[in-house]
C-alpha positions, 0 to 999 in steps of 0.5 A: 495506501494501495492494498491488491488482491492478488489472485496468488493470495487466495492460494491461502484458502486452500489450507485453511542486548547492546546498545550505542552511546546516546550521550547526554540527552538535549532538553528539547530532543528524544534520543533514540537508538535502535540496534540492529547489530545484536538481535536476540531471539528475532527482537530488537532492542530500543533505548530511548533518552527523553527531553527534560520531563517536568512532569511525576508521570509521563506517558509513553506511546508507540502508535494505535493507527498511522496516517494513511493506514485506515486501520487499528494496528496496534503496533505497541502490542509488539513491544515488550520487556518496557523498563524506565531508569533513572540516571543512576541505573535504578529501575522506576516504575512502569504501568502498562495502560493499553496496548499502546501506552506505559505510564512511567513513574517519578518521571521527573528523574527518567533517564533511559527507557529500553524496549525490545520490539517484535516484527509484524511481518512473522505474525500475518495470517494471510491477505492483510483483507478481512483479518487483523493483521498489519498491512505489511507495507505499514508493518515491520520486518526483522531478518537479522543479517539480511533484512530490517523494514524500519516503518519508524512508527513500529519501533519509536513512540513518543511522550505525552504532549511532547509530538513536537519535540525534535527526535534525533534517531540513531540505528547501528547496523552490520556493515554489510547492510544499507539503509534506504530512506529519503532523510540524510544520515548524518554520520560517516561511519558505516555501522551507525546512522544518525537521523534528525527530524524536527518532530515526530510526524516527520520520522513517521513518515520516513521509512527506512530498508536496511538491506545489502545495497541493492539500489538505483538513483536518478533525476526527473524534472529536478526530483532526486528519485531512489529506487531499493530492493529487497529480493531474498533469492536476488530474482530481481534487482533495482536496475532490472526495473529502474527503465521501467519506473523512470518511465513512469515517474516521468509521465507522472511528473509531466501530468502534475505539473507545477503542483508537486514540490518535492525534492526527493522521493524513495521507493523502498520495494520488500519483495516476499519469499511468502513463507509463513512467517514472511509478509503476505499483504500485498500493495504500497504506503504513502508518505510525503517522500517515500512509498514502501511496497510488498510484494511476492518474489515469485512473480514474472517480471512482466507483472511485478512492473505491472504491479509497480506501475500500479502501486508506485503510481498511485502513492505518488500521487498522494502527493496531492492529497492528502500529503498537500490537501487535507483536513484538521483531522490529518493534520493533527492526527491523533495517534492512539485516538484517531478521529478520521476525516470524511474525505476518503473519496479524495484522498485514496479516490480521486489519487486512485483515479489519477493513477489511471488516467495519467496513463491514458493522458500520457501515452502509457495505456490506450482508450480500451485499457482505460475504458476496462479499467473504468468497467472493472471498478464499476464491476467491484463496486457493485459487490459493496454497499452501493447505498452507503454514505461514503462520508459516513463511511469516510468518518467511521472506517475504523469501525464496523459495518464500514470498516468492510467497506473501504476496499470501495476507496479504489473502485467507488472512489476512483469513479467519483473523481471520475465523475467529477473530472467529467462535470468539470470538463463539460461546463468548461468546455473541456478547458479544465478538469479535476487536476484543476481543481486539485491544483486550486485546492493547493493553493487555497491549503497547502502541508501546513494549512488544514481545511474543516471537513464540514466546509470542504464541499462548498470550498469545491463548488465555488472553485468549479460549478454548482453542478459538482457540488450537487453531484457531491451531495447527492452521491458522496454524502448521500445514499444514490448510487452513482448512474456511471453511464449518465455521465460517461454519455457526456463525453460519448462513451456507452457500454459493449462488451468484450472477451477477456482470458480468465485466470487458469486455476481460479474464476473469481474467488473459487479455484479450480484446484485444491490441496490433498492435506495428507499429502500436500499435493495439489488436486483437481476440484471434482465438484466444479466445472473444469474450464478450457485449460483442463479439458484441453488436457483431459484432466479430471476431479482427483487428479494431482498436478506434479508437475509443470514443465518439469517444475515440482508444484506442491503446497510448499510453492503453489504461489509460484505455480498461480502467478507463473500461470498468470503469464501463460498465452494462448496456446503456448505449449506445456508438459505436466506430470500428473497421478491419476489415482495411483498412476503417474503419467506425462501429458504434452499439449499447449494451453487453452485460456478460459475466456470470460465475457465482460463488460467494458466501455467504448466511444461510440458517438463522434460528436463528443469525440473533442470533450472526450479527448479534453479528458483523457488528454488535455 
């Protein structure tokens, strides 16, 4: 999983039933249809048709927490109207035991169970950070007409002790609507889709996006790509960034190599109107054959393929691990009481570092983008808990305190597989590295072989060095923070500084401006500093921004005003029409970027230079 932090989203601060035939039900097999043609009141109907149950009582659960997540969502609190029949259409009875489960009697005569399902796109309250809301890369999305986001585990569950049962899903649909996904349907009409799996992790980790068709397919390396896309005003297209991502899946291919098996792989893009009751937490879910991301509309394209690159990049990789390395913890993963592994480091870590360094090892970003990378999650890193186990952390993320800190997964994380990469580079001369290690790790486990969480440390140290294993005790499981320059010396890289253009309307998490609630225009904060962007304009505390280049801003599209700033150079010109009290008034001028020192990196001693090359090249 990838969450961002757009600094867009912080804007929020500133106003604080028909179904199909499902026919006779198979001994082995969950029938499910999911009907997405009748939607009442923005609710879809579920009918589910168990296998043959031997049982008076069964249990029925739609999931608490999914793989890859690190969170409690509780996606059964999203259904309702749960009722169980018997074969005669006599209605049994059902108790709700959580959020997430329904005990359902005399289960030995089950015939059907029916359910209606809310979307959790309608319910976020903003980022997906520091709130509960349903990251919406993992969430649900119903649009009748226009949009379905089917992350599976949203609308079907499963019975007790029966995960492994195979499942046989069937979705009707309007016909002018397509469903994206990496499984093959497997009937030819264009109102119904019918899809199999041997059991339920695998429909899972199948997401699918119905939508008007609005995709993209091509081969890399022998690996069948699809890219679909959701733009609810048609801004963008699959093909508008298909070049883009060929490109990138690509480079990731090459720097992989042998170690990546998968035949298929589908990019489903949800791109968010940001409306209220649309989706609000950006960034992407893995799964072994997809990714799902969400993203805002309104940002300029050169960013949302920035934003692409960012997201797709780092699920893919999570080919790797956890989707081939893993622990027991993943492999029987316990869907309404979860037990999590103590390897967040490598799972969302080092799959974050490799989304990095793919890039600098294949050409896409140079050493100074790489090097401000590095700096910019050290940076993030020292605004969390510094001194926390990140195993500890790792095992407990579902609770608090730790729970707060698993933003640190891509910062703190990443610059342990960093760490790591560098250590393994100097001992072998620069002959192998942390790709290495993961490509053994590979062939030592694999999808279908587990490794015991308690062993994992001393497994890596006796495939690299015992210096790797004494860096991973005593700054993964232990409480030392990291000496980040220590080990960049080794491949001759210390500390400089550089100047880099802030953003015009928020530094960090303050912005510069905020809204009139009256009126919903937007001011200028009197009670900060301004920065460049504003003396250069002459404006002042009280000031209302109408209008940019002759576009209306208000509350209602503030997003589109921060992101379009986003792309703004350095004295490109600009028109705003502004109410200084009661007065409006039209100020020409160009745009004057508020420049931030910082702290980067840099290599200055030549006598690393071919150990440093090794690493970012080899």
């Amino acid at each position: 999983m990838k969450k961002i932090l757009y600094t867009l989203a912080l804007a929020v601060t500133f106003w604080s039933c028909k179904t199909g035939s499902t026919g006779a039900a198979k001994s082995n097999t969950v029938e499910v249809n999911i009907n997405l043609t009748d939607v009442k009141d923005d609710k879809v109907l579920v009918t589910v048709t168990p296998p043959a149950i031997k049982t008076d009582e069964i249990v029925y659960s739609i999931p608490k927490t999914v793989p890859g997540t690190y969170s409690t969502d509780n996606y059964g609190k999203y259904a309702e109207d749960f009722k169980a029949f018997d074969a005669k259409g006599t209605a049994l009875t059902v108790k709700r035991i959580d959020d997430n489960s329904w005990s359902i009697s005399n289960a030995k005569t089950l015939k059907t169970i029916t359910y209606l399902v809310n979307d959790t796109f309608d319910t976020e309250k903003g980022t997906g950070f520091g709130n509960d809301d349903v990251f919406s890369p993992a969430g649900t999305n119903i649009d009748a007409g226009k949009n379905f986001m089917l992350n599976t585990h949203g609308f079907v569950g499963y019975f007790k002790d029966k995960l492994d049962v195979p499942y046989k899903v069937t979705v009707t649909h309007p016909e002018t609507l397509w469903g994206a996904t990496s499984m093959t349907d497997e009937d030819a009409s264009n109102t119904a889709d019918v899809f199999t799996t041997p059991r339920y992790a695998v429909l899972v980790e199948n997401p699918i996006m119905y939508s008007k068709p609005d995709y993209t397919t091509f081969n890399v390396n022998g690996m069948d790509i699809l890219i679909a896309v959701y733009s609810p005003t048609g801004k963008f297209t699959a093909e508008s960034i298909t070049p883009e991502m060929k490109t990138m899946m690509t480079a990731q291919k090459n720097f992989l190599g042998k170690v990546n098996a998968t035949k298929k792989y589908t990019v489903l893009l949800y791109l968010s109107s940001m409306a209220k009751d649309d989706a609000h937490g950006f960034g992407a879910l893995e799964h072994p054959t997809a990714t799902t991301v969400v993203l805002p509309e309104s940002m300029p394209k050169e960013k949302l393929v920035e934003s692409m690159k960012d997201v797709v990049s780092h699920e893919f990789f999570h080919i790797v691990t956890p989707l081939t390395v893993h622990s027991k913890e993943i492999q029987y993963f316990d869907y309404n009481d979860p037990k999590m592994s103590e390897h967040l480091w490598m799972y969302e870590g080092v799959t974050e570092y490799f989304a990095n360094l793919f890039q600098i090892n294949q050409g896409l970003i140079d050493e100074a983008e790489f090097y401000s990378r590095i700096a910019d999650k050290i940076e993030q890193a020292k605004g969390l808990n510094d001194t926390m186990s990140f195993t500890v952390m790792s095992k407990n993320v579902l609770e608090q305190p730790y729970k707060d800190q698993y933003l640190n997964v891509y910062q703190k994380g990443a610059l342990i597989g960093m760490c790591i990469d560098i250590i393994i580079r100097e001992k072998s001369n620069g002959e192998r590295g942390i790709l290495d290690l993961m490509h053994k790790l590979s062939n030592e486990y694999g999808v279908e072989k587990p490794f015991n969480d308690d062993e994992l440390f001393a497994k890596i140290t006796s495939l690299t060095y015992p210096e790797v294993g004494e860096f991973l005790n005593k700054y993964v499981a232990g409480t030392t923070p990291i000496p980040y320059d220590f080990y960049l010396a080794k491949v001759g890289v210390t500390k400089a500084s550089e100047k880099k253009p802030g953003n015009v309307f928020i530094k960090g998490q303050s912005p510069y401006i905020t809204i009139d609630k009256a009126t919903k225009e937007i001011a200028v904060r009197g009670d900060i500093e301004p920065n460049a962007f504003f003396k250069n304009l002459n404006l002042k505390g009280g000031d209302k921004i109408l209008a940019v280049n002759n576009k209306p801003y208000s509350l209602d599209n503030i997003y589109d005003l921060i992101t379009e700033s986003e792309n703004w150079k350095e004295n490109d010109p600009i028109t705003l029409k502004v109410k200084k009290g009661t007065k409006e008034e039209t100020i020409k001028g160009t745009v004057k970027l508020p420049y931030e020192e910082s702290e980067t990196f840099k290599a200055t001693d030549a006598s690393k230079d071919k150990l440093k090359n090794a690493w970012l090249k080899g």
